[in-house]
C-alpha positions in Angstrom: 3.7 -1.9 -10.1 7.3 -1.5 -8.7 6.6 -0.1 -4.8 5.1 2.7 -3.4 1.4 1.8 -2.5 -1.3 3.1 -5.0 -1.6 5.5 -7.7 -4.6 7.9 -7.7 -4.4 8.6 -11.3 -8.0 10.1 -12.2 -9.0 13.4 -10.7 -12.1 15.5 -11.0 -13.1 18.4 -13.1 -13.2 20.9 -10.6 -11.5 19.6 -7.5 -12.2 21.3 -4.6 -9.7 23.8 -2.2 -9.8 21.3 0.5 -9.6 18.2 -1.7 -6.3 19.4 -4.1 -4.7 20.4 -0.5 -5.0 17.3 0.6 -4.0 15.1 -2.7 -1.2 17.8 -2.9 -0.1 16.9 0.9 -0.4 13.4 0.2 2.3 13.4 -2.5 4.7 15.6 -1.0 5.0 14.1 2.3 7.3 11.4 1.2 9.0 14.0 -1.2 9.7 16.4 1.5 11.1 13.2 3.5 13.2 12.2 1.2 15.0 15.9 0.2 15.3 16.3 4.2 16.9 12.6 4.4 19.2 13.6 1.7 19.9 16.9 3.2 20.6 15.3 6.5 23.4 13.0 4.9 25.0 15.9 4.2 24.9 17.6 7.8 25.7 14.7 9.1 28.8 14.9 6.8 29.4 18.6 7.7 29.1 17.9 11.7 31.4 14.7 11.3 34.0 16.5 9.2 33.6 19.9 11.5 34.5 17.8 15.0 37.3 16.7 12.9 39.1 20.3 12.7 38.9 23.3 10.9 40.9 22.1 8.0 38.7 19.2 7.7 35.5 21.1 7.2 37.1 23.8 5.4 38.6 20.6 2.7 35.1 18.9 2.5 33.4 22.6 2.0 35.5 23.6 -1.2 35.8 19.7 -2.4 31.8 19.6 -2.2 31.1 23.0 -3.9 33.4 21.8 -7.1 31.6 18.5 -7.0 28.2 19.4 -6.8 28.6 22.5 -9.1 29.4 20.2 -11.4 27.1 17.0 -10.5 24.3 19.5 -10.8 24.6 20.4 -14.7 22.9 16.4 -14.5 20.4 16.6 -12.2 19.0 19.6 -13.2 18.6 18.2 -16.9 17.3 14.7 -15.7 14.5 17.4 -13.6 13.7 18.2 -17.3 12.3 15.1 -18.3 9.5 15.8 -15.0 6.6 17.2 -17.5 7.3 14.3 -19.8 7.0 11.4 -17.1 3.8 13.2 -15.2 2.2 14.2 -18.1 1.9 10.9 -19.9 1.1 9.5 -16.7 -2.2 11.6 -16.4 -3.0 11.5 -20.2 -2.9 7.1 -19.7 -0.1 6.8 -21.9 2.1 4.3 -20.1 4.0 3.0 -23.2 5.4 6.7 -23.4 6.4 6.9 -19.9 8.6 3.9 -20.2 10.1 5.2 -23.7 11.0 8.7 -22.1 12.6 6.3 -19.5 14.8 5.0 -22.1 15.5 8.0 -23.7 16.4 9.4 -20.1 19.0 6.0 -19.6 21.0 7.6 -23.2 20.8 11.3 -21.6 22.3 10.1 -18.2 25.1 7.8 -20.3 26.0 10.8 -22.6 26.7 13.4 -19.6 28.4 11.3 -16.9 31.4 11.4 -18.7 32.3 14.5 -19.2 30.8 15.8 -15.2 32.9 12.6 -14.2 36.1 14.0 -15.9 34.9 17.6 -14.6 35.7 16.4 -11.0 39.4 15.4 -11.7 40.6 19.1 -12.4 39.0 20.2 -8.8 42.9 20.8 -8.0 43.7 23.5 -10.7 40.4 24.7 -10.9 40.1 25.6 -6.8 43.8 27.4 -7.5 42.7 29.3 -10.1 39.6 30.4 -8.3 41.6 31.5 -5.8 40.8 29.2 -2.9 43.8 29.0 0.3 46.3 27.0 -0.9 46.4 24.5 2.3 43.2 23.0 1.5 43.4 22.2 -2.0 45.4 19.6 -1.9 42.5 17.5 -0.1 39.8 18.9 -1.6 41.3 18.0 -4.8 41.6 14.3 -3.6 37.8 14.9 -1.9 36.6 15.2 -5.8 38.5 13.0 -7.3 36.9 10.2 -5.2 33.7 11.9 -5.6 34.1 11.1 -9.7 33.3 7.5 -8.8 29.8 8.4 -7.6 28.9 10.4 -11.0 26.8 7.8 -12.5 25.0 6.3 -9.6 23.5 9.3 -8.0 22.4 10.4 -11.9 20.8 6.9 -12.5 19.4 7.0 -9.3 17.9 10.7 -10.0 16.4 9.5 -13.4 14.5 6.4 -12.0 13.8 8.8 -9.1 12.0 11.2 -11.7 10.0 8.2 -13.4 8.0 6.7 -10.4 7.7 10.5 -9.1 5.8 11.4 -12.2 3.6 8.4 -11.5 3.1 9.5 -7.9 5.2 7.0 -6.3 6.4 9.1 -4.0 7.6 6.6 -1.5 10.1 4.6 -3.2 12.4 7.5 -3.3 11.9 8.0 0.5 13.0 4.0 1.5 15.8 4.4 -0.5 16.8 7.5 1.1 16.1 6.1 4.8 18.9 3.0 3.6 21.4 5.9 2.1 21.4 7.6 5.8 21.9 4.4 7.5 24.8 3.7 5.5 26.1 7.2 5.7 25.9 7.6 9.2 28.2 4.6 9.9 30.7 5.3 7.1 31.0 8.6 7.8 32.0 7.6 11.6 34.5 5.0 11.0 36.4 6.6 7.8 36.5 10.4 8.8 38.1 9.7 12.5 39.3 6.0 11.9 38.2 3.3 14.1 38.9 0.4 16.3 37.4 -2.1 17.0 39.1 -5.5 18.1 41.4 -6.6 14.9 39.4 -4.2 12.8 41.5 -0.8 12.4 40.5 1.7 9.7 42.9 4.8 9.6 41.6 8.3 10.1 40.7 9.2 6.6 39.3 13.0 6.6 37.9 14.6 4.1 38.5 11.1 1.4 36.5 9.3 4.4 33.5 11.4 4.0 34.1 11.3 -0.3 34.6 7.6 0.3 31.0 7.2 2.6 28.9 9.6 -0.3 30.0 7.5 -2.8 28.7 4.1 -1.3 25.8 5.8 -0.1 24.8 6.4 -3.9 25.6 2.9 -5.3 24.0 1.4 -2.3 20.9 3.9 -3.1 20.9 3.1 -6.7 21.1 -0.8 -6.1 18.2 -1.0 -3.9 16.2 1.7 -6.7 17.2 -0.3 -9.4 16.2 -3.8 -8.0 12.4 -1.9 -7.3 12.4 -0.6 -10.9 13.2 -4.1 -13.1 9.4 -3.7 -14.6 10.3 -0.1 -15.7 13.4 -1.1 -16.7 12.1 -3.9 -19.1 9.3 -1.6 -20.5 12.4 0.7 -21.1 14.2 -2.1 -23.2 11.7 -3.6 -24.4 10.6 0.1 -26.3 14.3 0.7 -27.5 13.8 0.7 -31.2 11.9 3.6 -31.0 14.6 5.5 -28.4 16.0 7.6 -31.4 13.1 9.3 -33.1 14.6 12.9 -33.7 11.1 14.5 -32.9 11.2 12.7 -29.4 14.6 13.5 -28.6 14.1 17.5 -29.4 11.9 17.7 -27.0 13.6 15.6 -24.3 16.4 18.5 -25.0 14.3 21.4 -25.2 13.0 20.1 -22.1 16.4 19.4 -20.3 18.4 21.7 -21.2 17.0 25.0 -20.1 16.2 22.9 -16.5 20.0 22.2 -16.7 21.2 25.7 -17.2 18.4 27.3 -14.5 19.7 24.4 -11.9 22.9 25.4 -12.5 23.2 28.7 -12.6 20.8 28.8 -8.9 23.3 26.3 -7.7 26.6 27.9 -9.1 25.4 31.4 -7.4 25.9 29.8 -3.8 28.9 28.1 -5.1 30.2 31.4 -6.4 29.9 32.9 -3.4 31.3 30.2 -1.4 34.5 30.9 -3.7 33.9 34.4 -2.9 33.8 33.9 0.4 37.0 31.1 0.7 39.1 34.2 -0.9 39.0 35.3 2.7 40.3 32.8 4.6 39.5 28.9 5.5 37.8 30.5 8.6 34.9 32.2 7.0 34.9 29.3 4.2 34.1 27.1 7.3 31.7 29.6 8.9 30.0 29.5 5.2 30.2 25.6 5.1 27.7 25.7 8.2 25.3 28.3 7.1 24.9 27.4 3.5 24.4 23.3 5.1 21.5 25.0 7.6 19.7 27.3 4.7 19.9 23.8 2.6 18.7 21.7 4.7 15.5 24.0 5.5 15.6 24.6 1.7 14.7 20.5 1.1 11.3 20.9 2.4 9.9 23.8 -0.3 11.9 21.7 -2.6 9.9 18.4 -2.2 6.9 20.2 -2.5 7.6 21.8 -5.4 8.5 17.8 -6.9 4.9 17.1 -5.2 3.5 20.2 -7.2 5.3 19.1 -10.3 4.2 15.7 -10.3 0.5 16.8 -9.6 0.0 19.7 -12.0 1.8 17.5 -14.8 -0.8 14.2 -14.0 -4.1 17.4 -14.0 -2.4 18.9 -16.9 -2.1 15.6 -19.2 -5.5 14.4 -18.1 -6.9 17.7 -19.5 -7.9 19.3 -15.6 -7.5 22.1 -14.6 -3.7 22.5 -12.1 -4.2 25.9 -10.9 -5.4 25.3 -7.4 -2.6 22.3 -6.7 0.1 25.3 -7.9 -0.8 28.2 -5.5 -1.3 25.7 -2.5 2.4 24.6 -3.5 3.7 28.0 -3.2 1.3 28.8 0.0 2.5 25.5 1.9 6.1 25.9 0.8 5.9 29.9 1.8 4.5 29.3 5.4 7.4 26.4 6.1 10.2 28.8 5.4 8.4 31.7 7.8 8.8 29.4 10.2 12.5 28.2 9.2 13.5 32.3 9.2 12.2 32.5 12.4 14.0 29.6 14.1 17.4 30.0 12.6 17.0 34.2 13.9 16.0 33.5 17.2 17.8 30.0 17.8 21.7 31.4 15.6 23.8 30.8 18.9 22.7 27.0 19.4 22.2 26.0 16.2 25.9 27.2 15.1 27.5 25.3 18.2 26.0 22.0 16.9 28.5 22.5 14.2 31.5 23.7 15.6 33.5 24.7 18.7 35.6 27.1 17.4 35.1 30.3 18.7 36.3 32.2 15.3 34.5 29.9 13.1 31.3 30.5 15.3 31.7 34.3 15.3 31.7 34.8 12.1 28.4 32.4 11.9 26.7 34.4 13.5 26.8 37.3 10.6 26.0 35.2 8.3 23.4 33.1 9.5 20.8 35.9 10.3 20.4 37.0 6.5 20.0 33.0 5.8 16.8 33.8 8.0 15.7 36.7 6.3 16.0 34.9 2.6 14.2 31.5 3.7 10.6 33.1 2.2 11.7 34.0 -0.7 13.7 30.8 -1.4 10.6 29.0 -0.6 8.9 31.0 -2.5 10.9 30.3 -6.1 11.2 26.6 -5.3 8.2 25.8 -5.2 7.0 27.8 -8.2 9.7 26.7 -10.3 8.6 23.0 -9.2 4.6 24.4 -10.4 6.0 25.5 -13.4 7.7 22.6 -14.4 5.0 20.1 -13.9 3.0 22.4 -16.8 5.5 22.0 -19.3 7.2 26.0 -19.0 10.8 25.3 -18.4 12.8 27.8 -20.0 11.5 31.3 -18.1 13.3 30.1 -14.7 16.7 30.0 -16.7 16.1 33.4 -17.2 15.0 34.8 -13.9 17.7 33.1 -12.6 20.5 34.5 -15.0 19.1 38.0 -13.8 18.8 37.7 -10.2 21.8 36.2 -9.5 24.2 37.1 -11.9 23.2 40.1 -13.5 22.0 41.3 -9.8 22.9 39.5 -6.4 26.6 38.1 -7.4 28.0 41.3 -8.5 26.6 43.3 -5.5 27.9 40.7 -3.2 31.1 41.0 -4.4 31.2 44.8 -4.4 30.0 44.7 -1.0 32.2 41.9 0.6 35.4 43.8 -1.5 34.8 47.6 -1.8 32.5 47.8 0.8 34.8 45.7 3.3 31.9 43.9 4.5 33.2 40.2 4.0 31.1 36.9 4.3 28.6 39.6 5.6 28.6 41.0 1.9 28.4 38.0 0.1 25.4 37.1 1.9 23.5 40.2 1.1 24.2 40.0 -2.3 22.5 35.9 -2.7 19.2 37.6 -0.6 19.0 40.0 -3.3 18.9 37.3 -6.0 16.9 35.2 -4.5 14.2 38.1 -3.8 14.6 39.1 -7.8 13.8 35.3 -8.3 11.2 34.5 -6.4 9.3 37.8 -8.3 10.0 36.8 -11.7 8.9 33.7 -11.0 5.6 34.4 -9.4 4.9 37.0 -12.0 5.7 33.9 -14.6 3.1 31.5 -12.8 0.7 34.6 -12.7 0.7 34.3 -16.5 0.7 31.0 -17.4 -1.7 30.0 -15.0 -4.2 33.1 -16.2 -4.0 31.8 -19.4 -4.3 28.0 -18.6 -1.2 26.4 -18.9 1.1 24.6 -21.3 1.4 20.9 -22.5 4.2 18.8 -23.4 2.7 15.1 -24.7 -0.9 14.6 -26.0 -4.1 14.9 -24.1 -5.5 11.6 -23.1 -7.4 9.7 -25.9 
């Protein structure tokens, strides 16, 4: 077995309360780890890139929301194969993890082509979106070097996704702990330059902090990919049987809908960051900051709900019952964010100056950041559930929810409030707490349902 310590595979009929909560902690420790060390790459990229200047952080903001928006179509279908890997995991059927592994290699081959060629039309694209003029330029360049790192962070999220289903939950996290070792040092000598006896690097911006992501995600990759040769060889070794049609319908019924709901959560926030950038490189900054904060607080709910996933799809394909690790998934995940709202309301003045020193920057911060207090619950809330309902097999109902509450709902009343309502970044925020409330609901109602009625499977039941 590749890393990661021991697999508790079997699982009693009727686990108790205390028992699930603590196999449930158990796996998303290292989960939650990981998303924070991932997260804190990036805030470590936004504080490097914020001493740097306004333009700097305002170049890195709209270069990273083009990038991601786009690098996210990927990882949200790759999350798709999550029921698949767990699921044959807990039914014993090994031989089908390893072939859903292969079939996952031809997914990530077929889309990081066209999301690589996505990132070279940042420059056009920010224009016609209507982003200020003096950042595109860079942000352009930002994504264009960003392109490079298309197919490593995908690989890395697929073989991510295969040792997670088998509860390795700690592979991902030592990769992650290398990535922000290698970020923090890149990010330091290419954003500001350095020197250092007859080594001189030049003061690279917002391409130094492209350039350090990038070789963060090969450098993550290699170090996954040198723990995963066993998989790997299982994965080859089962090739002739990669293309049965049945197999690959469901890999794409699975995918896809993950794809579109990842997406369209993710484009919301990038949507608004557009929104918001329509106003001026100050508030796109000020956004850059809040959105980096509610993210990083974000990462916790979201490992859990990769725990929950993992657990309920292991129960569900050994033929147990999952309801109890779900609703401590959303309890635990629920609780963390009441906390997070609390700290980023009490603490905005602080936290904000760890970011920046500019006094416009930080003023209009401190609209913004209070609603990212007042939504942490119920993004906690829909992570986590979505992460529940994944594990069982039910991936298409988040798409949905989604597609109402942020753009049927929260998008357009953000914009009519920031525009006709003259309320600004202000506006904008309102309008992603209304989604994200409309989300949460939908989703909880969803996981009311399919839990009453015991659940869904995606592979066989064990022999």
């Amino acid at each position: 077995m590749a890393g990661g310590g021991a697999v508790e595979v079997v699982v009693p009929v009727e686990p108790t309360i205390s028992g699930e909560a603590r196999r449930l902690a158990g796996l998303a420790w290292p989960v939650v780890l990981g998303q924070v060390g991932l997260m804190s790459m990036g805030l470590v990229d936004v504080i490097v890139a914020g001493r740097a200047g306004e333009h700097v952080l305002a170049v890195v903001g709209a270069g990273r929301t083009w990038s991601f928006s786009l690098t996210l179509l990927g990882l949200g279908a790759l999350h798709g194969l999550d029921p698949l890997f767990a699921q044959a995991w807990g039914a014993g059927d090994h031989a089908r993890g390893e072939q859903t592994l292969g079939r996952g290699v031809l997914l990530t081959l077929l889309i990081s082509a066209p999301i690589a060629g996505g990132h070279l039309l940042a420059g056009p694209g920010l224009a016609l979106l209507g982003q200020p003029a003096e950042i595109i330029p860079g942000a352009h360049d930002y994504s264009v070097i960003r392109a490079i790192g298309v197919p490593f962070v995908l690989f890395y999220s697929l073989l991510t996704r295969y040792h997670q289903g088998q509860g390795r939950m700690r592979l991902p996290m030592l990769c992650v702990v290398v990535g922000n070792v290698v970020n923090l040092a890149l990010d330091l000598s290419l954003v500001q330059g350095l020197s250092w006896g007859p080594l001189q690097v030049p003061a690279l911006g917002g391409n130094g902090v492209a350039m350090a992501t990038t070789a963060v995600e090969l450098s993550m990759l290699l170090v996954m990919a040198a723990l995963s040769g066993p998989a790997l060889r299982g994965a080859w070794a089962g090739r002739a049987t990669l293309l049965q049609a049945a197999e690959l319908r469901l890999v794409l019924a699975l995918c896809l809908p993950v794809a579109v709901q990842v997406a369209l959560e993710a484009w919301a926030f990038n949507v608004a960051g557009l929104m918001v950038g329509t106003t001026g490189a100050t508030a796109l900054a000020a956004h850059t900051i809040a959105l980096s904060l509610a993210s990083f607080t974000f990462m916790v709910p979201l490992g859990i709900g990769g725990a929950a996933s993992t657990r309920v799809g292991n129960l569900l394909g050994a033929g147990h019952r999952w309801q109890a690790a779900g609703w401590l998934a959303v309890a635990m995940a629920a609780l963390w964010m009441l906390g997070c709202g609390a700290a980023l309301y009490t603490l905005t003045t602080p936290i904000l100056s760890l970011f920046s020193s500019d006094v416009a920057v930080l003023a209009v911060g401190a609209t913004i950041l209070p609603i990212a207090a007042a939504f942490q619950l119920f993004d906690g809330v829909q992570a986590s559930t979505f992460g529940v309902l994944r594990g069982a097999g039910d991936t298409r109902w988040p798409s949905l929810a989604n597609l109402l509450g942020y753009w049927v709902l929260g998008l357009p009343l953000g914009w009519a409030l920031a525009t006709r309502g003259e309320l600004g970044a202000v506006g904008v925020w309102l309008g992603l707490a209304l989604g994200l409330a409309v989300v949460a609901g939908l989703l909880l109602l969803r996981l009311w349902s399919v839990a009453r009625s015991g659940g869904t499977r995606v592979v066989p039941g064990p022999a």
